[in-house]
C-alpha positions in Angstrom: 174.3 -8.3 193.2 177.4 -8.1 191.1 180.7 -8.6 191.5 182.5 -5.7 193.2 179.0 -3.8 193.4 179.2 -1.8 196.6 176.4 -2.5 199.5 175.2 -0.3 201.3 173.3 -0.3 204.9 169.6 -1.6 204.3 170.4 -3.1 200.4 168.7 -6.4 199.9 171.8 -9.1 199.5 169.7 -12.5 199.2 166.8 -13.9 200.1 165.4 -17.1 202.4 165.1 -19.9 201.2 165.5 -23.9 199.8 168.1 -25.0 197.8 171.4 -26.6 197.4 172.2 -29.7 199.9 170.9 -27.7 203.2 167.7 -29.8 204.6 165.4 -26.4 205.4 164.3 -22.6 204.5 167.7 -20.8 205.3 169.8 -18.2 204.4 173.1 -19.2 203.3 175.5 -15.4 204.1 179.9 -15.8 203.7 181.6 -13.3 203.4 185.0 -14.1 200.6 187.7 -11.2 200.8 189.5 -10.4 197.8 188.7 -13.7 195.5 186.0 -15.7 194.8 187.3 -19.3 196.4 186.7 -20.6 199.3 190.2 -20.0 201.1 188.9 -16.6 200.9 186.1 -16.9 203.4 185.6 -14.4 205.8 183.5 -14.7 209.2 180.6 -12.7 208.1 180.1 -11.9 212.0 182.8 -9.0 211.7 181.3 -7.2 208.5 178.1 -6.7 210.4 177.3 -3.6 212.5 176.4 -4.1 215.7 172.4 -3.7 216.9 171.3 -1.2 219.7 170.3 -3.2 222.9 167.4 -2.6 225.1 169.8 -0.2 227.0 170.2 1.8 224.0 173.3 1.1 224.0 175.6 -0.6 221.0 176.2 -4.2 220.6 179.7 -5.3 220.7 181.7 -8.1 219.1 184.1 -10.7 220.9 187.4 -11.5 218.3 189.8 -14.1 219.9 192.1 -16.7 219.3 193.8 -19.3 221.8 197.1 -19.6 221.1 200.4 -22.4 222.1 203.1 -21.7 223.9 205.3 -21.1 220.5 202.7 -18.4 219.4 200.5 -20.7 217.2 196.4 -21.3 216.8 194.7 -23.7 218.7 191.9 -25.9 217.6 189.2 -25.9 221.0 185.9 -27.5 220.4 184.0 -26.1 223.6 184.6 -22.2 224.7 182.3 -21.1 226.8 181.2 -17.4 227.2 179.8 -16.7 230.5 178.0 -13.0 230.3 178.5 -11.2 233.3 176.6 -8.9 235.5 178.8 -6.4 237.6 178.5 -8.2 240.4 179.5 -11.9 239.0 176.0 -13.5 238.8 176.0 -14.9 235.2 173.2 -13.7 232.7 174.1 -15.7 229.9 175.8 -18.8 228.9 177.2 -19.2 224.8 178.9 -21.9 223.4 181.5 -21.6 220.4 184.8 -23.2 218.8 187.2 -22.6 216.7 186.6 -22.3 213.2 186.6 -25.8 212.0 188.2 -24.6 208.6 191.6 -24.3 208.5 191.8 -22.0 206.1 189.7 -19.2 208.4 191.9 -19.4 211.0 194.8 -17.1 211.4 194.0 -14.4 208.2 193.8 -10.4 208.7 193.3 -8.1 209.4 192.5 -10.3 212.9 194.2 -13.3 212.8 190.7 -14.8 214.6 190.1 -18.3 215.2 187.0 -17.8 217.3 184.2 -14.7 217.0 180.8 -14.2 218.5 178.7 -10.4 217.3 176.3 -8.5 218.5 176.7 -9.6 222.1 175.6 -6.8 224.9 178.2 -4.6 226.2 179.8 -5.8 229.8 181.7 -8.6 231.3 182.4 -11.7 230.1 184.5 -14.6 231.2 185.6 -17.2 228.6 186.4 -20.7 229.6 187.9 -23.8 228.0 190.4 -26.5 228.3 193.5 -27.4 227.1 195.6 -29.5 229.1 193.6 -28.0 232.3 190.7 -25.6 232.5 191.2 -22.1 231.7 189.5 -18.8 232.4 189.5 -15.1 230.9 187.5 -12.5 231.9 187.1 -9.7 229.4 185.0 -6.2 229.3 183.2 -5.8 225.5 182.7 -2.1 225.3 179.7 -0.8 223.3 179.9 -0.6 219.5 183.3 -1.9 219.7 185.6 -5.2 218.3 187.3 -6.4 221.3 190.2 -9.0 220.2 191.6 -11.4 222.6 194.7 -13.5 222.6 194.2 -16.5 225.0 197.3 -18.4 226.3 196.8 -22.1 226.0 199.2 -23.1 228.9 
């Protein structure tokens, strides 16, 4: 790949393997918007289309940030995300943080300091603490980018 080459669904874009300082076979994947630094990084999480569930149904993805009381990002090492089933029971339990790089948190076109993809459709609750515990719940529709501003009180 070049610079400014276009990519297109189903174009190879790297491959597995080991290299650099990383301990095992990976893949390395960032995503830099608009120069080639690192203050540019992206979470590659949003530039990826969602995959069709067992349902048939689109994937959706979960955009937040949890913000003070004069408007600014908060830095949370343990959210939880509690999948939902209608009736409450709890299908699946994530754990997430905020970006530990400053420089990620706060950019556009989101302002994000916190994202999880391809996650089934439904309900969700999202817990964490700051000062006390806190709870959201939150409906991810199917192929869609839900973004959620979270009051730290």
């Amino acid at each position: 790949m070049k610079v400014g080459e276009r990519v297109e669904v189903g174009d190879e874009i790297g491959k597995v393997g080991v290299g650099g300082v990383a301990a095992g076979t990976h893949l390395h994947f960032e995503v830099r918007l608009g120069e080639n630094s690192y203050h540019a990084t992206r979470n590659p999480e949003l530039w990826l289309l969602p995959h069709l569930g067992e349902d048939g149904k689109l994937h959706a993805v979960l955009v937040g940030r949890i913000l003070d009381a004069a408007g600014e990002p908060l830095a949370i090492d343990n959210i939880v995300v509690k999948r939902l089933a209608e009736d409450g029971e709890v299908l699946a339990v994530m754990y997430t943080s905020t970006y530990a790089a400053g420089e990620m948190v706060d950019q556009p076109p989101w302002h994000e300091s916190f994202a999880l993809g391809d996650l089934p459709a439904g309900r969700y609750r999202i817990s964490f603490v700051y000062r006390r515990m806190q709870q959201f719940d939150v409906r991810l529709e199917p192929g869609k980018l839900t973004l959620v501003n979270l009051p730290g009180e």
